[in-house]
N, C-alpha and C positions, 0 to 999 in steps of 0.2 A: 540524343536523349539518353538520359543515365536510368536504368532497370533495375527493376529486383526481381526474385522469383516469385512465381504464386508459390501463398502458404500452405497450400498440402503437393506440391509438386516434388517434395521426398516419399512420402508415404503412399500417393495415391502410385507411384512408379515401383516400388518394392513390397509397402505390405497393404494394400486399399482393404483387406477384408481383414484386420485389425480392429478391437475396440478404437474408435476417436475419443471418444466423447461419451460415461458414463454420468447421471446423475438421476435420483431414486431408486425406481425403479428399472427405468429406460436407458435401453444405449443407444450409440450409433455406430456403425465403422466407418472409416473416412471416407468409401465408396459412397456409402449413402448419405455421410455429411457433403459429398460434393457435387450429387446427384439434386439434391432440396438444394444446397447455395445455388445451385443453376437456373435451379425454378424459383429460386425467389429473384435471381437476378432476372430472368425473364417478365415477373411481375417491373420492376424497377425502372428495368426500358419502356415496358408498354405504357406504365405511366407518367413519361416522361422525364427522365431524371436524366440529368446531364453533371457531368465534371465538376466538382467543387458543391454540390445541392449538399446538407445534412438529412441525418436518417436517428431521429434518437428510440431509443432501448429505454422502457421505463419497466425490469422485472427482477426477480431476485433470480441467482445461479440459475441458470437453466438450459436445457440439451439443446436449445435451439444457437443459443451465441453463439456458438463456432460459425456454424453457416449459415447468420445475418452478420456475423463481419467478416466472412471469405466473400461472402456475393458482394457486400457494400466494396469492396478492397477492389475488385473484379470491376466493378463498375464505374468505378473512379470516383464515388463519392464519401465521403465524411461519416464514421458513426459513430454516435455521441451518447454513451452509455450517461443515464441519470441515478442521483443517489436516490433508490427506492427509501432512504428513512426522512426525507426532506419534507418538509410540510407545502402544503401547494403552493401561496405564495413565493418561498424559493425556488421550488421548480418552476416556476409562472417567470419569477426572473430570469432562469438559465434558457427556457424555449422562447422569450422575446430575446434574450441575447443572442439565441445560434439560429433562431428562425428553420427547425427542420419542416422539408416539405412531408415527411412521415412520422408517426411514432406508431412503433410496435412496443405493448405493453403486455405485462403478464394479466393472468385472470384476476387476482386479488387489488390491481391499478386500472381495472377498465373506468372507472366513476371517476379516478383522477384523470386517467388520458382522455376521457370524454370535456373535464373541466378547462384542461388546460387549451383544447380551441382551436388545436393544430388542424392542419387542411385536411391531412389522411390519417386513418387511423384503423389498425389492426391487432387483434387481441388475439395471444397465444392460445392454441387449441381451443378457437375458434374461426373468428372472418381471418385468423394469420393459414389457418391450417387449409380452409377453404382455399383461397388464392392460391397455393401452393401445390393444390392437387389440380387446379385448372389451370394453370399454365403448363407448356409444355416446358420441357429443360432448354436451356440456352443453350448454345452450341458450345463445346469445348473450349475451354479459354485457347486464344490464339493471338487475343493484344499483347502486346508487352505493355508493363505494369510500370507507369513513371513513378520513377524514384522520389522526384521532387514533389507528386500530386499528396493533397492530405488523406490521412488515412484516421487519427482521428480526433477528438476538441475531449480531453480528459478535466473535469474541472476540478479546482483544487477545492481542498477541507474547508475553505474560508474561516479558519481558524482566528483571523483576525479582522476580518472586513468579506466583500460580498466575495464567493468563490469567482477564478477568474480561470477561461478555459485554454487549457495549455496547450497547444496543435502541435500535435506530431506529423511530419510526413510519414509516407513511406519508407523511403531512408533512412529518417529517424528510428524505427520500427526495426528495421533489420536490423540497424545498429545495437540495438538494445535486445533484438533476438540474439545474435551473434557474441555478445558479451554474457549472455546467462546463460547459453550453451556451454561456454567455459566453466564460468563461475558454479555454475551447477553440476560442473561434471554430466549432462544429459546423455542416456542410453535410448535407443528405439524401444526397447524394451522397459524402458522405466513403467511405474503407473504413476504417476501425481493428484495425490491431494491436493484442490484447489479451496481452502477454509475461508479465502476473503474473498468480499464482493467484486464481482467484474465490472464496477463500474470505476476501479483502482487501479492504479497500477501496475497491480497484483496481474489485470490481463495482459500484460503483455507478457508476462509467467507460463501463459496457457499458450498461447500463439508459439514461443520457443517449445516448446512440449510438443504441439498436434507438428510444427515445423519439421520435427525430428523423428514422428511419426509415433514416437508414444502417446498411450494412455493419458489422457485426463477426468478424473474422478472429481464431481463439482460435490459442495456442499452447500446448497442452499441457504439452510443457517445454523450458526456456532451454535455446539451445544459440547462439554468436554467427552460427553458417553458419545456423542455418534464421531468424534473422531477416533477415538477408540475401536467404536465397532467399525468402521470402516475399513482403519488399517489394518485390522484381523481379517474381517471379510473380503476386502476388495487387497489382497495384499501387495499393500500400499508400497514404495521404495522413498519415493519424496515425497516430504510434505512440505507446504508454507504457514507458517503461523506469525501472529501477533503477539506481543509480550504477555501481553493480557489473557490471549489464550493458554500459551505457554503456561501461566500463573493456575488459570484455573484448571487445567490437567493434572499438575502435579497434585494440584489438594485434593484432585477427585477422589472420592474411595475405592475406586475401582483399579486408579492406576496401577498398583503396584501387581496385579494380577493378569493387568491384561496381555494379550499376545502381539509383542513388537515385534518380532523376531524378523520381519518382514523392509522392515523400516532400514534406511541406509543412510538419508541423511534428511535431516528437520534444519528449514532453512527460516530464516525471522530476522525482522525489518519491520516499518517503517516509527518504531517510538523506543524508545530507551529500555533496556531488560535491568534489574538491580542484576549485581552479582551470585547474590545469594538465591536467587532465583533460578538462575541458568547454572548453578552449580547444583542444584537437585533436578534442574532437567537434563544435564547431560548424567547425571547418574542416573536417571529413571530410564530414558527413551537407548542409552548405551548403543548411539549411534553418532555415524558425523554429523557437527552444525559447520551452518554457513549465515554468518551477519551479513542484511545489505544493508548498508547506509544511503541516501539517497532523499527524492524527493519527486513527486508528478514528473517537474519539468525535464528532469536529470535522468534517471531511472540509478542502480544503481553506483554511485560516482567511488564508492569504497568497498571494501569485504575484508571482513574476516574469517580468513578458511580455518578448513578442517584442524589444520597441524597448529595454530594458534588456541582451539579450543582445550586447552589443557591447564587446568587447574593444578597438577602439581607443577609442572616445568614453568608455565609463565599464569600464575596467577594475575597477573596486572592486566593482564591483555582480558581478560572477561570482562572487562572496563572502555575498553575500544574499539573503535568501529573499522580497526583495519587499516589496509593499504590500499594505491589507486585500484581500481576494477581496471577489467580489459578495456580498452580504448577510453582512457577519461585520462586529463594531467588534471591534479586537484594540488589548490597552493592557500594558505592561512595568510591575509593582509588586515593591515589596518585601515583606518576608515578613509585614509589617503591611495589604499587599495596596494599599497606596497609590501613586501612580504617579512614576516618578522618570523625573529627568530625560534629554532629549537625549544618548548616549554612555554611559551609566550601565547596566550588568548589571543584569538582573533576569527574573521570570519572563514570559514570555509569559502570558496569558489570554486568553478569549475568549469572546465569546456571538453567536449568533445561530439563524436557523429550523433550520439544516441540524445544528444539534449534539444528539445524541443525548437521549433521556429520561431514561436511568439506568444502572446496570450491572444484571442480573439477576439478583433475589434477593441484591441487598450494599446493602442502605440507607446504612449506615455510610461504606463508598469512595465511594457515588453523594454524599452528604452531603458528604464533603469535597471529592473532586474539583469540585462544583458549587456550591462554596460562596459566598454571598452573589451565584448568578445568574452567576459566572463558570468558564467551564471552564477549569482549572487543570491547563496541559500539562502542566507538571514541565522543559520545558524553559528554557534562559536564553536573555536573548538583551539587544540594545540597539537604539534608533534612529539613525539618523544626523541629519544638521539637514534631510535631505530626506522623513525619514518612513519609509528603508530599512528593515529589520528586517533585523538579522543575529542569526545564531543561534550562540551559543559553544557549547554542549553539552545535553547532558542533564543536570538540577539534581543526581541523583545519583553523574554521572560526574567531575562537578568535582574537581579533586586541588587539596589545599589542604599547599605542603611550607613549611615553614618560615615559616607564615602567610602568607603569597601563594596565591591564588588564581590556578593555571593552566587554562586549558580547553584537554581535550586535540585540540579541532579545530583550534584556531592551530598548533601543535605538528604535528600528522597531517599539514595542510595543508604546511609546510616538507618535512617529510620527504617528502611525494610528490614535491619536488620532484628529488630525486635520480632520476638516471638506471639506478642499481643498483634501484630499489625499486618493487616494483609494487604494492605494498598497504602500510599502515602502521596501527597500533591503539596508540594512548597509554594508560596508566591510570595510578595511584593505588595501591602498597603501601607497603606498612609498613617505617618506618625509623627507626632507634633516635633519630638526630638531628636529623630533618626532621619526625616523624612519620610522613610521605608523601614516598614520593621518584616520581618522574615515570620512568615503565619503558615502555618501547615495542617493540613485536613487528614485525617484519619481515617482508615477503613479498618475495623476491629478482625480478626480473624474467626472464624467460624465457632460459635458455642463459646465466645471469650467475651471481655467485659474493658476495655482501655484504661486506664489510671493517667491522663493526660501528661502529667506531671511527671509521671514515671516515665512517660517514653520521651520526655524533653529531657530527662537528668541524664538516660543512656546516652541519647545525643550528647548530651554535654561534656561526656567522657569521652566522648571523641573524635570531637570536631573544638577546631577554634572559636570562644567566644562569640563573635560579631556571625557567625553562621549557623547560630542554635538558634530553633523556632523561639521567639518572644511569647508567642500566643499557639495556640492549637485549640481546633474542635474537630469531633464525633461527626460521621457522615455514615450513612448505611451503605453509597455508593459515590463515585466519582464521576459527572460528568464525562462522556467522550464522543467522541467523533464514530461512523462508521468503517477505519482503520484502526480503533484503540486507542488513538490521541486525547490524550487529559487537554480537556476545555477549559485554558487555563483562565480564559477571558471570561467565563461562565462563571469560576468559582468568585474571581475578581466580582462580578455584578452580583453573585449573590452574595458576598461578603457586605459590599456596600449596601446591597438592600435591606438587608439586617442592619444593619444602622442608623 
């Protein structure tokens, strides 16, 4: 049987009376994060849970994650973090898909964990804190930890259809511990800011972090001022953000005053940053970035390190998502899945240890997505002659008007560049003469006012013809996902419902 390590078996050996785990108020050190995983694992056996059973999490950041998925990992069972911003019936679909024999829910989800019907059910600091202080601790881990057993069912954004859940083993897990060890440069000593939801795959971010026996600092939820005071107060070294937060820090008022000095490197992934964006955060925050590329199933399959983040030496590269990551081969084919050339559109794919097993209970999506041995993002993208990867869209966001092929990040990208415009979202409807005409949504910048016309004429100066918005409207906000992703699908159905 093929092993991995338990995940605080660095820390609890070298520093166990270290911060683990800070978020509000409350901390823990890893001794006593692995003192409660043991008593919750001791709850888990007494109530019967055996190998492969699910265990879901319906809560926002909180001090308890670490040690309800060291004990679930300990235990051999599955735990399946839920998206707290999901309205019931989605969730009602993900807990009849994974069938968990628990959910532990925070106090603001008990009326949903109560609805959704599952057999057991426990609510943070409450019947979660009770059971924890009646059980006795489990004995010291002493199994060895199979590799191949699942550790956990992540479900994706369902950005296009119903979310489907990605299983990681254990394996999988180190794999993807082991490559953002690298990728991140990780110290024992780091602190990390964790600004996205754990139910992402943002956590496996935190698992290489507590692995390595550093700090993790949760943030319950995005707001531009508390990450600010955070990495002043809790003085932060890594942080992870979203493009979107990224965006909204820079315009704070506060930024330019606040205290980074702390901060070493600000790491961002999972949706597209314009240029002009990430050139006033690497001015602002005057620290290393690190780009992941990636996706749920994959974790990160590309990066863009530090020595690429340089606007004067390679301004182009603020446009690309990088080289392979530690252990991934990533290769650009066409729809015959063969590889084309240098400059040349096409999908990204990929394989290696850290990519997922399957989707749960979808033979059929697991079969194609992983077909012939490669994960098939759905994105596009090309090399450059240096090996870059840039990424043009998502394969199904592509607007094709008048047989031209636009992607609409070339497009977003220009329009960011306007000074009126704080946000920008391209798509793809229906026109009697193009088929497809190129329609983009506006988010005005702060105390400003859009001249629609006027941010289509900038474009027009600098893009070819067939890839200037035809049409544009006024939005106060964008649609997204809980990782940042513009709902492209959203603005499509509200486009047509205005119709």
């Amino acid at each position: 049987m093929s092993i991995v390590p338990d995940l605080l078996s660095f820390p609890l050996a070298n520093s166990p009376d270290r911060q683990a785990v800070v978020c509000g108020n409350a901390s823990l050190t890893f001794r006593e994060v692995n003192e409660r995983a043991n008593r919750l694992r001791s709850v888990l056996k007494a109530a019967g849970f055996t190998r492969g059973d699910r265990l879901a999490l319906l809560a926002m950041n909180s001090i308890e994650h670490l040690e309800i998925h060291l004990a679930s990992m300990r235990t051999g069972i599955i735990l399946v973090p839920l998206n707290f911003r999901l309205a019931l019936p989605e969730l009602d679909y993900i807990i009849k898909n994974c069938s968990p024999r628990l959910l532990i829910c925070g106090q603001a989800y008990a009326e949903t964990g109560q609805a959704l019907g599952v057999e057991n059910l426990l609510v943070l600091g409450g019947s979660y804190e009770s059971s924890l202080s009646r059980a006795a601790p489990y004995a010291e881990v002493t199994e060895a930890i199979d590799a191949s057993a699942g550790n956990l069912i992540l479900y994706t954004s369902g950005t296009t259809g119903r979310p489907k859940g990605a299983t990681l083993s254990n394996g999988a897990l180190f794999a993807r511990i082991h490559s953002n060890l690298f990728e991140y440069g990780v110290r024992s000593e780091d602190r990390f800011l964790q600004c996205l939801p754990l139910f992402h795959i943002a956590a496996n971010v935190t698992s290489t972090y507590a692995y390595a026996g550093a700090t993790n600092v949760l943030l319950p939820e995005f707001s531009p001022s508390a990450v600010l005071d955070l990495i002043a107060s809790q003085r932060i070294t890594t942080a992870l953000l979203v493009p979107t937060m990224i965006n909204a820090i820079v315009s704070h008022p506060d930024a330019d005053t606040a205290d980074l000095s702390s901060l070493q490197t600000l790491a961002y992934g999972a949706s597209p940053i314009p240029p002009v964006v990430l050139r006033q955060a690497i001015e602002l925050f005057g620290c290393g970035f690190v780009q992941l590329f990636g996706m749920t199933e994959t974790n990160a399959c590309t990066v863009l390190r530090r020595h690429d983040h340089d606007p004067d030496r390679y301004p182009e590269r603020l446009s690309s998502a990088g080289t392979e990551a530690l252990g991934f081969t990533v290769r650009i084919v066409n729809d015959r899945d063969v590889d084309v050339a240098p400059g040349t559109i096409g999908e990204v794919i990929c394989r290696g240890p850290a990519v997922m097993d399957g989707y749960w209970y979808a033979p059929e999506a697991t079969a194609d997505a992983l077909r012939g041995g490669w994960m098939h993002t759905g994105d596009l993208g090309y090399r450059d002659a240096d090996g870059y990867l840039y990424v043009t869209d998502r394969k199904k966001d592509m607007v094709v008007s008048g047989g031209e092929n636009v992607y609409p990040r070339e497009v977003e990208d220009v329009l960011f560049e306007h000074p009126d415009v704080h946000e920008a979202a391209v798509i793809g409807v229906p026109d009697d003469r193009w088929g497809e005409r190129v329609h983009a949504v506006l988010v005005p910048a702060e105390n400003t006012e859009i001249d629609p016309q006027a941010v289509l004429a900038y474009a027009r100066s600098r893009l070819a013809g067939y890839k200037v918005p035809k049409t544009a409207e006024i939005s106060d906000a964008l649609p997204r996902n809980a990782t940042g992703k513009v709902l492209k699908t959203e603005l499509r159905r509200l486009w047509q419902q205005r119709r």
